[in-house]
C-alpha positions as CSV (number, residue, x, y, z in Angstrom):
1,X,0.0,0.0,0.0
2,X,1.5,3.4,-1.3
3,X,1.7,6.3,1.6
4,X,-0.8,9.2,0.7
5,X,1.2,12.0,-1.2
6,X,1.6,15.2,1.1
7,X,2.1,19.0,-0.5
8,X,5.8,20.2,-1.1
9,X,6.7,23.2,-0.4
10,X,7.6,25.9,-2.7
11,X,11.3,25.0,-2.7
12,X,11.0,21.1,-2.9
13,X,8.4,21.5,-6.2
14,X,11.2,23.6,-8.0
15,X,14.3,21.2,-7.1
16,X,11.9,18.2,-8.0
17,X,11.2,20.4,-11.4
18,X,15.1,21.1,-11.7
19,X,15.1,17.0,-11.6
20,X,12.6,15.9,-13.5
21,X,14.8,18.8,-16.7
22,X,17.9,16.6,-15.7
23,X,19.6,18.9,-13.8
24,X,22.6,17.8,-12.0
25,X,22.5,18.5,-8.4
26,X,25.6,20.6,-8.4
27,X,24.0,22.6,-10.8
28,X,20.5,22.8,-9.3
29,X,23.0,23.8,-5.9
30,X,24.8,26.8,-8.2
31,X,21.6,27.4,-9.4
32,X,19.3,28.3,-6.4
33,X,22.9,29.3,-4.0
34,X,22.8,25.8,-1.7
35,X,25.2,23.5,-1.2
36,X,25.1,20.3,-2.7
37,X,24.2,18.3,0.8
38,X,21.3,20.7,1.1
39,X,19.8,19.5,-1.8
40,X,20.3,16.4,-1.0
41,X,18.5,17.3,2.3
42,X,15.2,18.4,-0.1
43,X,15.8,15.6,-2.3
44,X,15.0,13.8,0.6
45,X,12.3,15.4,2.2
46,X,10.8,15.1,-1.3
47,X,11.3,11.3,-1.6
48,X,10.1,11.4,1.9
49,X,7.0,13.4,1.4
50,X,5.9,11.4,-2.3
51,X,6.2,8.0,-0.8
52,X,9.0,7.7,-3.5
53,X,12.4,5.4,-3.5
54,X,13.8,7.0,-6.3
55,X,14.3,11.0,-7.1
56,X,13.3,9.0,-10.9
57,X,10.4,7.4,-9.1
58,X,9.5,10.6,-7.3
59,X,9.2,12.8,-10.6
60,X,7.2,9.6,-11.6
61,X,4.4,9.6,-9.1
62,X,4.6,14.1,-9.4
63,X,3.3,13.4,-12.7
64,X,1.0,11.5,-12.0
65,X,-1.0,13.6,-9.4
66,X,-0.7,16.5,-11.8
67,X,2.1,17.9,-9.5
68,X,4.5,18.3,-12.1
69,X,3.2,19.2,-15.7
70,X,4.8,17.7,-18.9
71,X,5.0,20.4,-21.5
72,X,6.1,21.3,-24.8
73,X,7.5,23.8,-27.0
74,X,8.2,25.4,-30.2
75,X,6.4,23.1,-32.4
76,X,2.6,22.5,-33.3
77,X,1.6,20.3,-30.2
78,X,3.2,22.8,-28.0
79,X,1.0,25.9,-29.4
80,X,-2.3,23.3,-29.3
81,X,-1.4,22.5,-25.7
82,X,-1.7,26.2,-25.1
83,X,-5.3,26.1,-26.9
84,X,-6.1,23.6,-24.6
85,X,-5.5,25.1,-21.4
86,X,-6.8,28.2,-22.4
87,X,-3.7,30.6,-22.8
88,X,-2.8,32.8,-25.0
89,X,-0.5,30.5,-27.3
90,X,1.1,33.4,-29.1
91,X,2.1,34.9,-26.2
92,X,4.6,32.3,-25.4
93,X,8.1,33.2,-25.5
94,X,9.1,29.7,-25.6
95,X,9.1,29.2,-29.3
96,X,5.2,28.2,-29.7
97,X,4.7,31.1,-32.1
98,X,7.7,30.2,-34.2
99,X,6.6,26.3,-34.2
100,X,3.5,27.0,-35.7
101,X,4.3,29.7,-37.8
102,X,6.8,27.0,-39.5
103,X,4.1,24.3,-38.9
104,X,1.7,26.4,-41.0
105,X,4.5,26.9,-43.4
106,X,4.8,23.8,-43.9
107,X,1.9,22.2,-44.1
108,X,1.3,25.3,-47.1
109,X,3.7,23.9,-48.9
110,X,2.6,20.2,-48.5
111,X,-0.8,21.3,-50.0
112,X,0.6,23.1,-53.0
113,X,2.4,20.1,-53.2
114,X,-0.4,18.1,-53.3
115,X,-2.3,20.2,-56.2
């Protein structure tokens, strides 16, 4: 029987985000100015806190409560995930524009193409 999953705090949800983008934790240290055995120290309170054995299994079982969110950008399915949640997909500064701009582009050409 799996432990019920208990709220991170502000701190532990971006080290386990830092994680789950493969982030080392000597940079995720540099990054937020601790030192490597204090993220170790959240690392654990986070494996602690998800029920987890792994920080792998621990971004595993974020996902799955809709803790951590997998998204995506610069292409087509990143500017529709936008759509999909509501936003403002041309306001991203991630590359969703571009994506579908050259999506469009593309799929222009493909029809004349086609003709």
């Amino acid at each position: 029987m799996t432990r019920p999953m208990r709220a991170l705090t502000a701190r532990q949800l971006d080290v386990l985000k830092r994680i789950a983008d493969g982030q080392s934790w000597a940079q995720i240290g540099t990054d937020l100015g601790i030192t490597l055995g204090g993220v170790g120290s959240i690392n654990k309170q986070i494996l602690l806190k998800l029920g987890a054995a792994s920080s792998a299994h621990a971004v595993h079982l974020a996902h799955l409560a809709g803790v951590l969110r997998r998204e995506r950008h610069g292409d087509h399915a990143g500017f529709a995930a936008h759509v999909r949640r509501g936003e403002d997909p041309w306001a991203c500064t991630q590359g969703c524009p571009e994506g579908e701009r050259a999506y469009r582009a593309e799929r222009r050409q493909h029809r004349k193409e086609a003709a």
